[in-house]
C-alpha positions as CSV (number, residue, x, y, z in Angstrom):
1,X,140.9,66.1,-124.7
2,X,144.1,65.1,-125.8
3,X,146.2,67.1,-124.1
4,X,144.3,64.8,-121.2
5,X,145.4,61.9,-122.4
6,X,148.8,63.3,-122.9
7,X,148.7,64.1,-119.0
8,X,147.1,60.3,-118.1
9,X,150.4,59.1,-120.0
10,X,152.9,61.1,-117.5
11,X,151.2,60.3,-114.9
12,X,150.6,56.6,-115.2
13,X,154.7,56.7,-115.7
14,X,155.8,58.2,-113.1
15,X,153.4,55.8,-110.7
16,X,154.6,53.0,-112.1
17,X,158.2,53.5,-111.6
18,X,157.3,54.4,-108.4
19,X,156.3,50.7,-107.7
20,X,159.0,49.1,-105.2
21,X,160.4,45.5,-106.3
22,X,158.6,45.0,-109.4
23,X,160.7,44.4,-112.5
24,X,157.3,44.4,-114.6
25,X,154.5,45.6,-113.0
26,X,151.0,44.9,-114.6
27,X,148.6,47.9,-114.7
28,X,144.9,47.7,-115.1
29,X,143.1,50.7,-116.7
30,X,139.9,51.1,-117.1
31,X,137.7,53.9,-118.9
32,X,135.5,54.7,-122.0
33,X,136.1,53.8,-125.6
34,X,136.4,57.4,-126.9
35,X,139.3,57.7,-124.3
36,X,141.0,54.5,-125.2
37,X,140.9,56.2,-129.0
38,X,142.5,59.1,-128.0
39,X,144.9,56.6,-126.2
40,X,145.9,54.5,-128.7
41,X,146.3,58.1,-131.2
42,X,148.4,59.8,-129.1
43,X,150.9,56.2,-128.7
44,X,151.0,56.5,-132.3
45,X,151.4,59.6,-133.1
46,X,153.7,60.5,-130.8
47,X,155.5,57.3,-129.6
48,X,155.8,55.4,-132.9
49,X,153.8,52.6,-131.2
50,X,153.1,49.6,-133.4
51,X,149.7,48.1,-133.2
52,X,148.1,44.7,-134.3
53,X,145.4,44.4,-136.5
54,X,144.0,46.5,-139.7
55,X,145.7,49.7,-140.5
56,X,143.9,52.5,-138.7
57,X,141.6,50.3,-136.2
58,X,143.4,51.6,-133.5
59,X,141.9,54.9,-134.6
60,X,138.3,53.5,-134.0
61,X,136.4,54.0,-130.8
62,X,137.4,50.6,-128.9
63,X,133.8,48.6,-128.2
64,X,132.4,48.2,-124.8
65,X,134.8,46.0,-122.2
66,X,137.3,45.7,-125.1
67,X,140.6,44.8,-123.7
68,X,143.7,46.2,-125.5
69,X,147.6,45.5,-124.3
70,X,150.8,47.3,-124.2
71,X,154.1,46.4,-123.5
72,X,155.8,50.2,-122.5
73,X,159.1,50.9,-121.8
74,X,159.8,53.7,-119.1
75,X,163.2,55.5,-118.4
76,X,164.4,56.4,-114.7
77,X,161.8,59.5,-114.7
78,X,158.6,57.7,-115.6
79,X,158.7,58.9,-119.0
80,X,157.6,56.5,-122.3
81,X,160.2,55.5,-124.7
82,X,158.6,52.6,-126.1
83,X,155.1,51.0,-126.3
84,X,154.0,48.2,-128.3
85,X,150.5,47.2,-128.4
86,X,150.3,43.7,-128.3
87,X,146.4,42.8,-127.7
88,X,144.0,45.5,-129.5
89,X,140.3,45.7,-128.9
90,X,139.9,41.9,-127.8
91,X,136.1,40.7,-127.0
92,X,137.3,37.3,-126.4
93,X,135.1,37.2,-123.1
94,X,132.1,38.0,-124.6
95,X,131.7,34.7,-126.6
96,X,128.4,33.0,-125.9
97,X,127.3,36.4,-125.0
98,X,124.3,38.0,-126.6
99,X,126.6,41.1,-128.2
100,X,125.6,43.6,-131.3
101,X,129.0,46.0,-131.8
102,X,126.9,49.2,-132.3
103,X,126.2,50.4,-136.0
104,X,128.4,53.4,-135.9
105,X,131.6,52.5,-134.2
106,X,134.2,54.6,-135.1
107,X,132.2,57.2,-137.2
């Protein structure tokens, strides 16, 4: 699986830089929670990102339509040299809402 995120990662670069006349393009990606995990793992692991929040909640499985935000910087290629995440897990939109986080999030 994370060898799929790994691939997700090169190929959302080299889209993006792909994009003709925008300086900072804004990407929406949507999936499951368990991939966002993975996501947010592999940024840290491998790309030294920073994240907001508790130490190791960006190592929990982010809750349903949870909205996380990264600032990445691409060279020429596509490829990540920086990413810093600037929003993590936010349920902001869900207020009013009748919402129960599930009991075993992140276990």
């Amino acid at each position: 699986f994370k060898e799929r995120v790994r691939q997700f990662v090169k190929d959302l670069g080299r889209r993006v830089i792909k994009l003709e006349g925008s300086v900072s393009p804004r990407v929406l990606v949507t999936t499951h929670g368990g991939f966002i995990k993975d996501f947010n793992m592999l940024l840290v692991d491998e790309f030294s990102c920073s994240m907001p929040g508790k130490d190791g909640e960006w190592g929990r499985i982010c809750p349903n339509t949870g909205v996380s935000r990264y600032n990445m910087v691409l060279d020429k290629e596509g490829e990540m040299q920086k990413v810093v995440c600037t929003e993590l897990h936010y349920k902001g939109h869900l207020e009013g809402a009748e919402y129960n986080d599930p009991v075993l999030y992140g276990v």
